[in-house]
Phi, psi and omega in degrees: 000311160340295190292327188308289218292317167305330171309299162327319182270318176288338186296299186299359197249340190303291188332303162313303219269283185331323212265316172306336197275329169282341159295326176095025188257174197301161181079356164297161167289343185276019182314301194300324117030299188296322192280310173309345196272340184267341176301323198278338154290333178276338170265008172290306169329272192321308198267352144326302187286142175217161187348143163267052174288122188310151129225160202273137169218176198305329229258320168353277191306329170297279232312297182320289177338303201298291176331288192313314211289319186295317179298332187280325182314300183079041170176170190317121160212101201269164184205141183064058181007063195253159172274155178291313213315309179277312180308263227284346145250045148269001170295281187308335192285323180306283191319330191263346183121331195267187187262209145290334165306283183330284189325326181295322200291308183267030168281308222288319170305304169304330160335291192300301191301339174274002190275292190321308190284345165293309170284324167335296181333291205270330143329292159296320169313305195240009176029034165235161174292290195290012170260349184255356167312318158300327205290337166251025158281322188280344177273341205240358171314112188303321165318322172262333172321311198281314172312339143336302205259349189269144167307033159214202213260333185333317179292318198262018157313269160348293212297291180318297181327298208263345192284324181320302168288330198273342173288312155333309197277341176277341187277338174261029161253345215222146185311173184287349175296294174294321171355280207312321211246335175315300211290340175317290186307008187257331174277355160296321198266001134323313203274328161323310182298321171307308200297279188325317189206156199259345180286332174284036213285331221249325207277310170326299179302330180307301192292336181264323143337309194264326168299282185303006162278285156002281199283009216258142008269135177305112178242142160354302189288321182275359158261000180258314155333285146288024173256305200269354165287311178324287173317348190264307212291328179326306166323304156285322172270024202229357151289278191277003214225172165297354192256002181245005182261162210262115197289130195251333198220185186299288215318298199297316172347292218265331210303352137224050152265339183266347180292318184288340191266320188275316173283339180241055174288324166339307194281319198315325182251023177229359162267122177287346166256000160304292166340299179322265264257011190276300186312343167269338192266311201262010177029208175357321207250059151245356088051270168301323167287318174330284183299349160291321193289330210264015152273337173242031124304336184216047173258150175042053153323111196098356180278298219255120124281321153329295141310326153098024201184174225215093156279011163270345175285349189274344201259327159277021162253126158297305201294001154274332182290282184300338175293289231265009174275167176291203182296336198289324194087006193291141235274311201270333167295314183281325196288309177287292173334310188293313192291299158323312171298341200285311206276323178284008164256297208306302190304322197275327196220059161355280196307308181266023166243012170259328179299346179293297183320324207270330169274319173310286194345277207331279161318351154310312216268357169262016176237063178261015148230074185307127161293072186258146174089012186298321170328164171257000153225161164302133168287172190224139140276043190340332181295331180281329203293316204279330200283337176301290192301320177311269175357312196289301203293332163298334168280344182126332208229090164298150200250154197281136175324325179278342164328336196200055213269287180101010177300188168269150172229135149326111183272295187183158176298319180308326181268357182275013189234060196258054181231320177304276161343313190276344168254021198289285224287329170294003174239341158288333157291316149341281171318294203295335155298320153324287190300318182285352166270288188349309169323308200319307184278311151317305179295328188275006178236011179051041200242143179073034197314317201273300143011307203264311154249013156297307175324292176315318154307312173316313210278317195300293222282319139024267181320294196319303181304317179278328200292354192254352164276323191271346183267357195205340191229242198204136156257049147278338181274096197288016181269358195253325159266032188270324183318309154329317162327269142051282192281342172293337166270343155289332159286351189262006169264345204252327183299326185280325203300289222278358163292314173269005195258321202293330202268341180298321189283316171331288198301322202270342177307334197268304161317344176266314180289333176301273214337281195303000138321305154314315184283018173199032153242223202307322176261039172241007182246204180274126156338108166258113185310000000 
């Protein structure tokens, strides 16, 4: 009995040592692996960057606008309906001296820093090598690549979201000391992500729900700690966010109440009391409003198929802001109507804004690595340029021709492979449905616990990023899930680890029961004559 448990005990750390060593993880012989994978990452990096060139997209001309207006203002102030979060920092950026170029420049330095901290990440998770392989699939994605250079909030949108998950996930690596304040900083830059874009609206509650799990057991010092991180983050978004920013025009009045009203414009024309109540809004004119709505209902059939309808055509007619406004035409009168029609359809006809919410996910979570951005340049709006440069030049800061050259710039080797690239990317979506059943089944079966609440983090903050696009727009607009990318390559890192630790540990358990099987059959004992 002796001799077994000394074998055992020496048996066990060789095994730990073997089984890190066929992984490639740090401390291994299999060390240099680690090192090729942050070299290829880091020339990933390198071979990424390109000129700080602007380019212009529909979406621009608010972000400027908004910006100029927040600097003269001296606090959030949107126009085109844009969220505050990117207009104020183009303020600062305006305010400190620099231009549009300076913006490209600190898009692409936050690009890198967030590539690096996604491999830290994944590093500290999986203490392997074969864990930073998405993470430089996610350095070299074309979809966030192009967002460098482009003029909206999307890149630090990505950035702040995922600095968010990656904070979580560090935080189930590091003693109960460090806990507390990794999760602080993850739920500031939740709430930096809400400021930025109204779809992470969601992500702030994910990080302090999962940051207060995290930190538990709670002692005094660690609720005084996540009480004023809340109370900070609260701060911010009720400052930095939409709900603190100043509407300068209609289009920000009505825009999301017409955004909710115009996507379940569906539910919206098949609830007779949703009908009741555009008809009540629109009097006279309700007639001429009916036939509008049910014309830009059935405009571009087939652009949206998810959804099941072109819901921008209904959100660029003005001329519904005015039928459904009151008498005054006042902005915020049109703003309440859309907000009664959205909630008097939803009430009436439950079951299809949730089968609606429920087709989005689902399609989110089989495009959760879209193939976008496959051009070999970023597109231009050329149409915006003239319009950027007024907006400056009206403002005061005529902008320099290169400021707003608007040429093409050259995205990346994936996109110059976009036949390669595109089943690249569709089989990395695959995996990701793989790795979330998996999770599934490791969870409902308790097994791999740390696998299970790192994994989990992901998929909560995951969710958290998308649902508030699938609950109010379409993830047909596949630009609503690239910010999301990121975090699908911290699951296929954390999916890939525990997929090969699983299939090893299979082999050596098997490999353990043959042996004394063999060493107890016919020819181990004594011949009986």
């Amino acid at each position: 009995m002796w001799t077994v448990i000394v074998r055992s005990d020496r048996e066990a750390p060789a095994r730990a040592r073997g089984g890190a060593a066929s992984l490639g993880g740090v401390g291994s012989p299999w060390r240099p692996w680690t090192v090729l994978a942050w070299a290829t990452l880091l020339v990933a990096i390198l071979v990424a960057f390109r000129p700080a060139v602007p380019v212009i997209w529909g979406d621009t001309p608010s972000f400027v606008e908004s910006a100029l207006r927040t600097l003269e203002a001296r606090q959030p102030t949107v126009a085109g309906g844009r969220d505050p979060g990117y207009p104020t920092f183009l303020a600062v950026t305006f305010a400190f001296g620099g231009d549009l170029g300076t913006v490209v420049r600190l898009q692409q330095a936050a690009w890198a820093v967030l590539v690096l901290a996604l491999a830290a990440t994944a590093q500290a998770a999986t203490h392997n090598a074969g864990g930073l392989v998405p993470i430089i699939l996610v350095a070299t994605y074309p979809g966030l690549l192009l967002f460098r250079n482009v003029l909206t909030a999307d890149l630090l949108f990505a950035v702040f979201l995922n600095l968010a998950t990656a904070g979580l996930l560090v935080a189930t690596c590091v003693d109960r000391a460090a806990r507390c304040w990794v999760v602080v900083a993850s739920i500031l830059c939740a709430a930096a992500a809400a400021c930025l874009r109204s779809q992470g609206l969601l992500v702030p509650i994910a990080a302090i729900l999962v940051g207060a799990h995290l930190v538990r057991p709670e002692t005094p010092a660690r609720l005084a700690v996540m009480a004023v991180s809340v109370a900070t983050a609260l701060a911010l978004l009720l400052v930095g966010s939409r709900f603190g920013a100043s509407n300068s025009d209609q289009a920000s009045a009505v825009f999301v109440p017409k955004t909710l009203f115009c996507n379940h414009l569906n539910i919206v024309l098949a609830s007779d009391a949703a009908q009741r109540e555009i008809i009540s809004a629109a009097g006279d004119r309700a007639d001429a409003t009916m036939a509008r709505l049910a014309a830009d209902f059935a405009a571009e059939p087939g652009r949206w198929p998810v959804l099941g309808f072109f819901g921008d055509a209904c959100l660029f007619d003005t001329e519904l802001d005015r039928d459904l406004a009151d008498n005054t035409g006042n902005a915020l009168s049109a703003a309440a109507a859309y907000w009664r029609i959205f909630l008097a359809a939803v009430r009436d006809r439950p079951l299809a804004y949730a089968g609606k919410f429920v087709r989005q996910m689902a399609y989110g979570l089989l495009l959760a690595w879209p193939p976008y951005g496959l051009e070999p340049a970023i597109p231009v709006s050329t149409d915006d340029v003239p319009h950027v440069s007024e907006i400056m030049t009206r403002h005061g800061r005529a902008a320099q021709p290169i400021d707003l050259q608007g040429g093409p710039v050259r995205i990346g080797l994936l996109s110059a492979l976009p036949g390669i690239s595109a089943y690249l990317f569709k089989a990395l979506s695959a995996a990701f449905v793989i790795a979330v059943m998996f999770w599934a089944v490791a969870a409902v079966r308790r097994r791999r616990l740390a696998f299970v609440t790192r994994a989990g983090i992901v998929i909560v903050m995951w969710a958290a990023s998308i649902a508030t696009a699938a609950g109010a727009h379409t993830l047909d607009v596949w630009r609503y899930l690239i910010p999301a990318v990121p975090m699908v390559g911290l699951m296929l890192s954390l999916f890939a680890i525990e997929l090969t630790e699983t299939i090893v540990a299979g082999h050596a358990a098997r490999s353990a029961t043959v042996r004394p099987a063999m060493r107890s059959g016919p020819g181990s004992g004594s011949s009986v004559s």
